[in-house]
PyMOL commands that place a pseudoatom at each C-alpha (Angstrom):
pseudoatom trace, name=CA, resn=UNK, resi=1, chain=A, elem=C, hetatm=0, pos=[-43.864, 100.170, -46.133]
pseudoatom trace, name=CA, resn=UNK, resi=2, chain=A, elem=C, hetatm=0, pos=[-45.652, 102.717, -43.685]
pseudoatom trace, name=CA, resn=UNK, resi=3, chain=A, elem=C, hetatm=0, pos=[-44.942, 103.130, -40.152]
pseudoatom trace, name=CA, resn=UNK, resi=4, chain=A, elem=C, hetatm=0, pos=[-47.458, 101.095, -38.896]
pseudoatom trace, name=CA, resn=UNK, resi=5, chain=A, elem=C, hetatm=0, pos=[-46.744, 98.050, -40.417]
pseudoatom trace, name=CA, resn=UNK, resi=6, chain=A, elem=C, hetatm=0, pos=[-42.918, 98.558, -39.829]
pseudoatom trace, name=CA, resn=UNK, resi=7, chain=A, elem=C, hetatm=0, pos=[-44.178, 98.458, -35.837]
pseudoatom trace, name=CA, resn=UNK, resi=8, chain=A, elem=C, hetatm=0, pos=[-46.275, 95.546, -36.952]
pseudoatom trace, name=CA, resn=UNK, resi=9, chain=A, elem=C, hetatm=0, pos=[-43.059, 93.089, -38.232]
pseudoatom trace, name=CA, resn=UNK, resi=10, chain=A, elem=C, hetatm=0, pos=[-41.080, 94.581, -35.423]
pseudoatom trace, name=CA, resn=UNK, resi=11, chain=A, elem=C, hetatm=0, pos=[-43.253, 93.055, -32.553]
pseudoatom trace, name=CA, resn=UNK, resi=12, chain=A, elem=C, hetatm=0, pos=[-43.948, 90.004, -34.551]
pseudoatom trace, name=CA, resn=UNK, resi=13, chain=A, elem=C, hetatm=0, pos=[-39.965, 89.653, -34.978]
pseudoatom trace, name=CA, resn=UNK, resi=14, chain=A, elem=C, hetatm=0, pos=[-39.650, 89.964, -31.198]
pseudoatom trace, name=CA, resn=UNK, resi=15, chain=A, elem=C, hetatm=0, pos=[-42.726, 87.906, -30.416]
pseudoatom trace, name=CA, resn=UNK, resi=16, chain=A, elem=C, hetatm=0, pos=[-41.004, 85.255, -32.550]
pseudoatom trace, name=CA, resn=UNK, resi=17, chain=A, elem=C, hetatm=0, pos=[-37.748, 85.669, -30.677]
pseudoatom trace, name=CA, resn=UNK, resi=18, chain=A, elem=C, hetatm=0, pos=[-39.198, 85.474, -27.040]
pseudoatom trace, name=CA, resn=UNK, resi=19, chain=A, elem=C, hetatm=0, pos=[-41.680, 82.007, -28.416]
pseudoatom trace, name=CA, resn=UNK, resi=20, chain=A, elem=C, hetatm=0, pos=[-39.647, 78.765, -26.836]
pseudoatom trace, name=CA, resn=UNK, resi=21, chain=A, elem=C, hetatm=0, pos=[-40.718, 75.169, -25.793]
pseudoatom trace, name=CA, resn=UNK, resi=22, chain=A, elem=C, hetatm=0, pos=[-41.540, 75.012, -21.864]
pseudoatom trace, name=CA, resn=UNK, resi=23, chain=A, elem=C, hetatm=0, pos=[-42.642, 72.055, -19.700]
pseudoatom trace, name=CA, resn=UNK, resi=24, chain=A, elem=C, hetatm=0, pos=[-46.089, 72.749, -18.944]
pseudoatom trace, name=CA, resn=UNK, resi=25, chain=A, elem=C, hetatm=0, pos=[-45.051, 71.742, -14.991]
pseudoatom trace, name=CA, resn=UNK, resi=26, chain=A, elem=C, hetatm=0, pos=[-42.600, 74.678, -14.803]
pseudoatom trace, name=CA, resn=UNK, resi=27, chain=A, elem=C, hetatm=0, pos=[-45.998, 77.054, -15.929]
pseudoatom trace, name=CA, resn=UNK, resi=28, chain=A, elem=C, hetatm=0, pos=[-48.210, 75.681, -13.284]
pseudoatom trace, name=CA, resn=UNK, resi=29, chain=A, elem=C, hetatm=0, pos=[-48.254, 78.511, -10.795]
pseudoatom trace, name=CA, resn=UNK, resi=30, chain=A, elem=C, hetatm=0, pos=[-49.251, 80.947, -13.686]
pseudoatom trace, name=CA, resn=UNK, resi=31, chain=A, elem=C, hetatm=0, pos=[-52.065, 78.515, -14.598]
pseudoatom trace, name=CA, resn=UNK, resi=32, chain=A, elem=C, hetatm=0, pos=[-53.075, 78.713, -10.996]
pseudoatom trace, name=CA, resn=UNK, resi=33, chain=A, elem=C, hetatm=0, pos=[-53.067, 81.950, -10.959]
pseudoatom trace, name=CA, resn=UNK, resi=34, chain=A, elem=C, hetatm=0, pos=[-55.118, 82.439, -14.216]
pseudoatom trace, name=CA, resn=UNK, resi=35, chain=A, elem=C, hetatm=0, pos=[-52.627, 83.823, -16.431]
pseudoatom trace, name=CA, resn=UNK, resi=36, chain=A, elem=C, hetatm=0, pos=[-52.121, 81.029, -18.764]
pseudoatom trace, name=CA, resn=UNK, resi=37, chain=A, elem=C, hetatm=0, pos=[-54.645, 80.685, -22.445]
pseudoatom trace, name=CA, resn=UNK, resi=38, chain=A, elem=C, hetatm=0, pos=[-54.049, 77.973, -24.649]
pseudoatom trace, name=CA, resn=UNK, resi=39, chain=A, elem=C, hetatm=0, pos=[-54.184, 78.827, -28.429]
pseudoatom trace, name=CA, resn=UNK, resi=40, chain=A, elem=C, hetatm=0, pos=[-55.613, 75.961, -30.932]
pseudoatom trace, name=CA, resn=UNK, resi=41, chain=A, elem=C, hetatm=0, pos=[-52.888, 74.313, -32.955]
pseudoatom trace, name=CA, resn=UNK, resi=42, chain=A, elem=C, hetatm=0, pos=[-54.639, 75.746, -36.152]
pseudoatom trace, name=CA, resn=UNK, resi=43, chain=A, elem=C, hetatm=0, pos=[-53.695, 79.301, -35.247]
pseudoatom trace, name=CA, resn=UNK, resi=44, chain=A, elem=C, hetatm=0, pos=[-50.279, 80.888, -35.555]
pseudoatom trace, name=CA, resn=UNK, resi=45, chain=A, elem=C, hetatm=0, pos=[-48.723, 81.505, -32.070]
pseudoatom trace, name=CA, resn=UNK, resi=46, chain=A, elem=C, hetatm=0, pos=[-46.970, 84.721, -32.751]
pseudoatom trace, name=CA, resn=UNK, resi=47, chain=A, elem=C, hetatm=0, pos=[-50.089, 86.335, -34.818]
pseudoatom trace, name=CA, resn=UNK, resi=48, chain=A, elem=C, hetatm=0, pos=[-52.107, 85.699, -31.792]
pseudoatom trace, name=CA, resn=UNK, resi=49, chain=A, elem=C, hetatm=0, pos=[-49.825, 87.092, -29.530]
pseudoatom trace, name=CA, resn=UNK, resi=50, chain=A, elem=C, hetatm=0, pos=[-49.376, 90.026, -31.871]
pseudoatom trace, name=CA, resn=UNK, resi=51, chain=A, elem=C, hetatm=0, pos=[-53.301, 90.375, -31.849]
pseudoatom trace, name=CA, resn=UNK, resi=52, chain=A, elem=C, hetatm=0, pos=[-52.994, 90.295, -27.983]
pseudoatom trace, name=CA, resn=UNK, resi=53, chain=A, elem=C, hetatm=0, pos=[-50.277, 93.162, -27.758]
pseudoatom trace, name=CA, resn=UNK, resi=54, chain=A, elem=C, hetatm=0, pos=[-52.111, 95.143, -30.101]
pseudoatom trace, name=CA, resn=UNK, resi=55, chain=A, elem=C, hetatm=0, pos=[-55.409, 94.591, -28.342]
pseudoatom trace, name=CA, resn=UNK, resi=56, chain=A, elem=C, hetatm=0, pos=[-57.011, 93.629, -31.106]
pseudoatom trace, name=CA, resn=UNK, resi=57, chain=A, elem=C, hetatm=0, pos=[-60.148, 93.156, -29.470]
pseudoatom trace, name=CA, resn=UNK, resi=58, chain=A, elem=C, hetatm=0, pos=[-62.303, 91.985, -32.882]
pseudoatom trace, name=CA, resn=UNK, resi=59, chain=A, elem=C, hetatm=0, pos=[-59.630, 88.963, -33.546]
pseudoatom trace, name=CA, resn=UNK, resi=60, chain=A, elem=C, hetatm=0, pos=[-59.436, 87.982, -30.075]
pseudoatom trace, name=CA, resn=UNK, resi=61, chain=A, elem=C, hetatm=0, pos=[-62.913, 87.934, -29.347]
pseudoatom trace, name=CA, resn=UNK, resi=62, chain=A, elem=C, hetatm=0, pos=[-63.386, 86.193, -32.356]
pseudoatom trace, name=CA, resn=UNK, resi=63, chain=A, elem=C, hetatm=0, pos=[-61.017, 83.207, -31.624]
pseudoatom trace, name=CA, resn=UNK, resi=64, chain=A, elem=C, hetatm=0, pos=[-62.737, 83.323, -28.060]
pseudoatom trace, name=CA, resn=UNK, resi=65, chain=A, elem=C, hetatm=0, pos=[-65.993, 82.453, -29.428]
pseudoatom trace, name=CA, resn=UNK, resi=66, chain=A, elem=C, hetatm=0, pos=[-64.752, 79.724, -31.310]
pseudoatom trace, name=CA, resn=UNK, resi=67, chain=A, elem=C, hetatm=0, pos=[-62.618, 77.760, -28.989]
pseudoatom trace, name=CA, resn=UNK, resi=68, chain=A, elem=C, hetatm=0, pos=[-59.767, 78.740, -30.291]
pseudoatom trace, name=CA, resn=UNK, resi=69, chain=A, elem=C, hetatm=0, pos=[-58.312, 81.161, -27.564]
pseudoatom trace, name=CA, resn=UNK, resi=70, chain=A, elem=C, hetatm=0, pos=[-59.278, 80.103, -23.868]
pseudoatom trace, name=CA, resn=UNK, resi=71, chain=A, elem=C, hetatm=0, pos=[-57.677, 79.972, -20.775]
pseudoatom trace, name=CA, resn=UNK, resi=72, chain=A, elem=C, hetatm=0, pos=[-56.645, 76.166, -20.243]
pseudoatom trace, name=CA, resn=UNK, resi=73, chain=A, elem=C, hetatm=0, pos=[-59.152, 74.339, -18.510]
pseudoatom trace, name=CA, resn=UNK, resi=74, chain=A, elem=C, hetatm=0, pos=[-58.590, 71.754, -15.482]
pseudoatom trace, name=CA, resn=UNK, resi=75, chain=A, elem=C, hetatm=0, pos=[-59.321, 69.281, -17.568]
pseudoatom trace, name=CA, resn=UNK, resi=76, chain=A, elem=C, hetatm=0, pos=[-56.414, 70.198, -20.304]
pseudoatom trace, name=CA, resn=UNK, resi=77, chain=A, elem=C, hetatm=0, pos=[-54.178, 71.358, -17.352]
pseudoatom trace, name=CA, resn=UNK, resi=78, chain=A, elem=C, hetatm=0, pos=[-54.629, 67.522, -15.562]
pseudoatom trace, name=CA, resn=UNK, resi=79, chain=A, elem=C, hetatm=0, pos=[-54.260, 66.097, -19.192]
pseudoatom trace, name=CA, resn=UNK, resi=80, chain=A, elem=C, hetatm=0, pos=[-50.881, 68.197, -19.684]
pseudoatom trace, name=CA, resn=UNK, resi=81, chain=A, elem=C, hetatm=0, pos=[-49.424, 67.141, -16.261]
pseudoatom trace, name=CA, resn=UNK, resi=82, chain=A, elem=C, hetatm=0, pos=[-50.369, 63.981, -16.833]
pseudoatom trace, name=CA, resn=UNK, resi=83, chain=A, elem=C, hetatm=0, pos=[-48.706, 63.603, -20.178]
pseudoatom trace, name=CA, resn=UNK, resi=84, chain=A, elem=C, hetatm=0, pos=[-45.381, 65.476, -18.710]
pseudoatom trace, name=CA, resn=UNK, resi=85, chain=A, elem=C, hetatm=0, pos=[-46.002, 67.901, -22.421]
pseudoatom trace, name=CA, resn=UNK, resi=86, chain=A, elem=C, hetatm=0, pos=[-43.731, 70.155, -23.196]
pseudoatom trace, name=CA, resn=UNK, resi=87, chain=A, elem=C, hetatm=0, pos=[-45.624, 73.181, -25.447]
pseudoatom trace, name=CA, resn=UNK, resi=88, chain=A, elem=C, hetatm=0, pos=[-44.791, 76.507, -26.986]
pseudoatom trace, name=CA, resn=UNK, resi=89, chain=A, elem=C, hetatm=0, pos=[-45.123, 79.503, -25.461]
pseudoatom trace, name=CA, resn=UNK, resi=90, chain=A, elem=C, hetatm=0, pos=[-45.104, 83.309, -25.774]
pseudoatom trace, name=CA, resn=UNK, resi=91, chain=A, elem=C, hetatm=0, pos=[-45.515, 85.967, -22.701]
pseudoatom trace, name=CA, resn=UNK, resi=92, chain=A, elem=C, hetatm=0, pos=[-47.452, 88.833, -23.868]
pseudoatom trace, name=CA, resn=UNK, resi=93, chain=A, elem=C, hetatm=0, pos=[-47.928, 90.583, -19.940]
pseudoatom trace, name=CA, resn=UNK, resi=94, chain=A, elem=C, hetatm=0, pos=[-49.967, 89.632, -17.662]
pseudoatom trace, name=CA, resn=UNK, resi=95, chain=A, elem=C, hetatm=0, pos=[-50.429, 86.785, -20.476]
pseudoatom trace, name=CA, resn=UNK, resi=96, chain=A, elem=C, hetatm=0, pos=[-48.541, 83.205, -21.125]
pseudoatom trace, name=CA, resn=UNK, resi=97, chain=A, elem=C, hetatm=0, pos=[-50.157, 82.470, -24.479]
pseudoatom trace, name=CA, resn=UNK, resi=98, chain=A, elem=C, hetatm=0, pos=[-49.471, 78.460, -24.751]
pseudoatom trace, name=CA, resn=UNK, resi=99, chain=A, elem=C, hetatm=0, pos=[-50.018, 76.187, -27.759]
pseudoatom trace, name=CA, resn=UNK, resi=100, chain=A, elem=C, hetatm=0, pos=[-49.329, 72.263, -27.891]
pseudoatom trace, name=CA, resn=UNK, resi=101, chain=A, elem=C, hetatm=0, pos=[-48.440, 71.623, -31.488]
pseudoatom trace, name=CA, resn=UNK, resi=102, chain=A, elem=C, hetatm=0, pos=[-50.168, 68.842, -33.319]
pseudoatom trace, name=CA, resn=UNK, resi=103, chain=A, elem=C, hetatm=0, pos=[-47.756, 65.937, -33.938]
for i in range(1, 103): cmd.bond("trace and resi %d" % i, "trace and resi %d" % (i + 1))
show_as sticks, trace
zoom trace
């Protein structure tokens, strides 16, 4: 295994560390002030937090155009009060990279 993809596992070991369940109210003020993207449920949390540490620009832009990485919308940030959810998250700075998981 080279160096590079030593550095690779090791962030992706401590992404996986720092990823926890958080009530979306206690993450309002960071939606507010734009520092909150929601990640589909068909993408792995930690690789795109991994991508967004590494500034993988190609990956991220590529899940942009799709849908898949966004900043949460009104509409999914009034749907997620209103449903008191509770969702995964991941702080890769100035980021809070937040996923609710399919059921």
């Amino acid at each position: 295994m080279n160096q590079q993809d030593k550095q690779a596992d090791l962030l992706r070991a401590k992404l996986n560390q720092e990823t926890s369940q958080i009530a979306w109210k206690e993450l309002q003020r960071y939606y507010a002030a734009g520092m909150v993207i929601a990640v589909s449920d068909d993408l792995d949390l930690v690789d795109v937090a991994a991508s967004v540490a590494n500034d993988d620009t190609a990956a991220v832009s590529k899940w942009m155009s799709e849908a898949r990485v966004s900043k949460v919308s009104d509409v999914q940030a009034t749907a997620w009060q209103n449903a008191d959810a509770t969702l995964w998250a991941v702080v890769v700075k100035p980021w809070i990279l937040v996923q609710m998981r399919a059921s």
